[in-house]
C-alpha positions as CSV (number, residue, x, y, z in Angstrom):
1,X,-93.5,-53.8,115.9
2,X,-97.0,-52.7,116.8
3,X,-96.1,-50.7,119.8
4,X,-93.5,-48.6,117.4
5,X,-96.2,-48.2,115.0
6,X,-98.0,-47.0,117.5
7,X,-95.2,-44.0,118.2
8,X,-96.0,-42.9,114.7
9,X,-99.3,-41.9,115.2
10,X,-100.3,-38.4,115.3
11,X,-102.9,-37.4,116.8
12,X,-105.4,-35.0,114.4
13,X,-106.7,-31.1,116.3
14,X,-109.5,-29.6,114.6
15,X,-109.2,-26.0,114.2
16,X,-111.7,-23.2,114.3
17,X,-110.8,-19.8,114.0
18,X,-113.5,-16.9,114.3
19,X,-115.7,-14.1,116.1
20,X,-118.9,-14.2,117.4
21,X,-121.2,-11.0,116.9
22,X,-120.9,-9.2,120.0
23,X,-122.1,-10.1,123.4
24,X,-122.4,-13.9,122.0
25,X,-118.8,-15.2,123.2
26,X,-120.4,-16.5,126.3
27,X,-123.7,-18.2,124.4
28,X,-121.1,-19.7,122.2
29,X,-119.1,-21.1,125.0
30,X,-122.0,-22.8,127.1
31,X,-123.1,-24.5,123.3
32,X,-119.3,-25.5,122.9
33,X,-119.0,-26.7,126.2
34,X,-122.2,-28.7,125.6
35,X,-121.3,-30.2,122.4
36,X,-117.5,-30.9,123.5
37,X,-119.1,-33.3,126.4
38,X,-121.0,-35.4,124.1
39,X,-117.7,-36.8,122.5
40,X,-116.4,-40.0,123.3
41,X,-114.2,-42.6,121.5
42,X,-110.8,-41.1,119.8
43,X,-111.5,-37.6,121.6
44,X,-108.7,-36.4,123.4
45,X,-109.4,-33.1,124.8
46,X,-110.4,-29.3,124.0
47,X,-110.0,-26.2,124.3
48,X,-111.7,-23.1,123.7
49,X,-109.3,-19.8,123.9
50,X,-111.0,-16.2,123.9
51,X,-108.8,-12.9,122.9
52,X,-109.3,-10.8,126.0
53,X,-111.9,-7.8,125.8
54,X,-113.1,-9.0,122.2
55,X,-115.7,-11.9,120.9
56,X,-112.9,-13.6,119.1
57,X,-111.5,-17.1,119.8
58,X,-110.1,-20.4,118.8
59,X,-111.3,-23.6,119.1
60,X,-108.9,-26.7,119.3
61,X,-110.5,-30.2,119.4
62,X,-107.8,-33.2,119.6
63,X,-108.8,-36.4,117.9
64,X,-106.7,-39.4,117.4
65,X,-108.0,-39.2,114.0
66,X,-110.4,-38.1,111.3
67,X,-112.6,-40.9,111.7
68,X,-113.3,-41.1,115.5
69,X,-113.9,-36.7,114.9
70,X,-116.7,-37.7,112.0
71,X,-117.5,-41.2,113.9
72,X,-119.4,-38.4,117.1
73,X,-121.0,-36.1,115.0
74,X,-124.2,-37.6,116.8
75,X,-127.9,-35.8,115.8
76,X,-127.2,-33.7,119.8
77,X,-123.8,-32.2,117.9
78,X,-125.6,-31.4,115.1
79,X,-128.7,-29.6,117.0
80,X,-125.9,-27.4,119.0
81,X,-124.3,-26.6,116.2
82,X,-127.3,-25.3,114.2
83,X,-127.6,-23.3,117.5
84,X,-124.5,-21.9,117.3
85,X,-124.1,-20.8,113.8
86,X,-126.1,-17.7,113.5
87,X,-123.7,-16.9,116.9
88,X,-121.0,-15.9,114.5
89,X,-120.1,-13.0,112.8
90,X,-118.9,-14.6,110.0
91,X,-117.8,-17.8,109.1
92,X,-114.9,-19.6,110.8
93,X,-111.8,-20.3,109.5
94,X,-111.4,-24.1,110.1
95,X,-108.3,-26.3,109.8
96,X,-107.1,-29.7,110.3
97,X,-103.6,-30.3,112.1
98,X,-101.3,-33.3,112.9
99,X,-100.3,-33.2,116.4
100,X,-96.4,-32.9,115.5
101,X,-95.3,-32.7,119.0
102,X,-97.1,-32.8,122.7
103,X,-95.3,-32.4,125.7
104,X,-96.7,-33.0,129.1
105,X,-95.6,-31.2,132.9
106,X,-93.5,-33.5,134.7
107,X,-95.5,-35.4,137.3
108,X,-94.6,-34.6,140.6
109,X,-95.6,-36.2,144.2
110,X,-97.3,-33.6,145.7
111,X,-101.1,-34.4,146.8
């Protein structure tokens, strides 16, 4: 019964939605980047998508849930974050989403 409980799950994405004044997209990325490899238990990926030519983007953390995201908000997190805040232009829009659906490439045997 466990393991079909276990089907149930959803996995939780974080969702951040802004623009960075411009010129910062970079900056921004390299503190992301930092932050994002600080994470450990219940993370399960990110991604950090830039609209072409512009300082826009989206941010998409995956988390198997709320806790494990507020379980690595460590004291680093926080630093790069307060580095990264006057980065924006204005606030970002951020969301939480259930995972609804995930579908993986088939694997295939080339090496």
């Amino acid at each position: 019964m466990q393991e079909f409980n276990n089907c149930l799950k959803h996995k939780v994405a974080y969702v951040a939605i802004g623009e960075f004044k411009p010129g910062h997209f970079a900056q921004a990325q390299t503190l992301y980047e930092k932050a994002v490899s600080s994470y450990t238990e219940g993370f399960k990926g990110a991604f950090l998508l830039q609209k072409t030519g512009t300082d826009k983007g989206i941010a998409m953390i995956l988390w198997d849930n709320i806790e494990d995201m507020d379980n690595n908000q460590s004291e680093l997190s926080k630093k790069i974050m307060a580095k990264m805040t006057p980065l924006f232009a204005a606030p970002p829009e951020i969301d939480f989403y259930e995972v609804s659906s995930e579908i993986q490439p088939p694997k295939t045997d080339k090496s």
